[in-house]
C-alpha positions in Angstrom: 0.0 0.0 0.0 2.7 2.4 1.2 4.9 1.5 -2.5 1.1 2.2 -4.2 1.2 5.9 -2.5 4.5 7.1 -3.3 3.9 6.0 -6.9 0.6 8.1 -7.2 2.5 11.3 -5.5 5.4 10.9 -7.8 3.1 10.6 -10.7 1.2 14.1 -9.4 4.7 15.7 -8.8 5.9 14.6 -12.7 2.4 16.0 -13.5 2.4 19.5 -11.6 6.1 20.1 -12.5 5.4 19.7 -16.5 2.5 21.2 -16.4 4.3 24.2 -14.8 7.4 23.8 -17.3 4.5 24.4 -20.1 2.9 27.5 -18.7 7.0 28.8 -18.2 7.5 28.3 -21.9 4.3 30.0 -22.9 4.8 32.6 -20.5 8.5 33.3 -21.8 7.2 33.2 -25.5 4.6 35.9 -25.2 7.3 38.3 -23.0 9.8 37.7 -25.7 7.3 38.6 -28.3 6.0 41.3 -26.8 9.3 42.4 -26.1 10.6 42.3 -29.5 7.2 44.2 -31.0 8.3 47.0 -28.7 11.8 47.0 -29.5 10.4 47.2 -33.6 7.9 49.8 -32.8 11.4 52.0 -31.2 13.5 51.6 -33.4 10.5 52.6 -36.7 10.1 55.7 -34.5 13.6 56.2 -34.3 13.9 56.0 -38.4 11.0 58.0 -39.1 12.2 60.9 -36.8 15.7 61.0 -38.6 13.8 60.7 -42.1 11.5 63.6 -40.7 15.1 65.5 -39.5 16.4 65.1 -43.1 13.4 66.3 -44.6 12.3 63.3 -46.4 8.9 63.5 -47.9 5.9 61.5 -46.5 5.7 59.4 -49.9 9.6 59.0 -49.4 9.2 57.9 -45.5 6.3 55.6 -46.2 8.6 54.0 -49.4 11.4 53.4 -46.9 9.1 51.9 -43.9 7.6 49.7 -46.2 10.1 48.8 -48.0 11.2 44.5 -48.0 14.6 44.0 -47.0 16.5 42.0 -50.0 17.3 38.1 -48.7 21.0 36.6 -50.4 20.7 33.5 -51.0 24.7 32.7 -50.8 25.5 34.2 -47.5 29.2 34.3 -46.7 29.9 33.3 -50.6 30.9 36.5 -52.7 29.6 36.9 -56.3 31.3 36.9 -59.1 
């Protein structure tokens, strides 16, 4: 009986402890996401006020801002 009790707590402690690992992962991915949305939403203020400072154009800001960064395909490798 005693063998059958410690098994059962053991299985509740394996339970409560992944259960709490799980709600620590979510909870760390939604801070870090959060965190790097604010990070983004800085440093797009920070560009539009120097673009405002240089006297860039609306049309010319809003190019800029939306604007899709150009992916290489052969990092590291130069081209010939």
């Amino acid at each position: 009986m005693l063998n059958m009790l410690a098994t059962s707590e053991a299985s509740a402690a394996v339970a409560i402890v992944t259960m709490a690992g799980g709600i620590l992962v979510a909870l760390i991915s939604v801070i870090a996401f959060n965190m790097r949305r604010v990070r983004e939403n800085a440093y797009n203020a920070r560009l539009k006020q120097m673009m405002i400072e240089r006297g860039m154009s609306a049309e010319e800001i809003e190019r800029v801002i939306n604007a899709q960064p150009r992916h290489t395909h052969n990092r590291g490798q130069q081209s010939l």
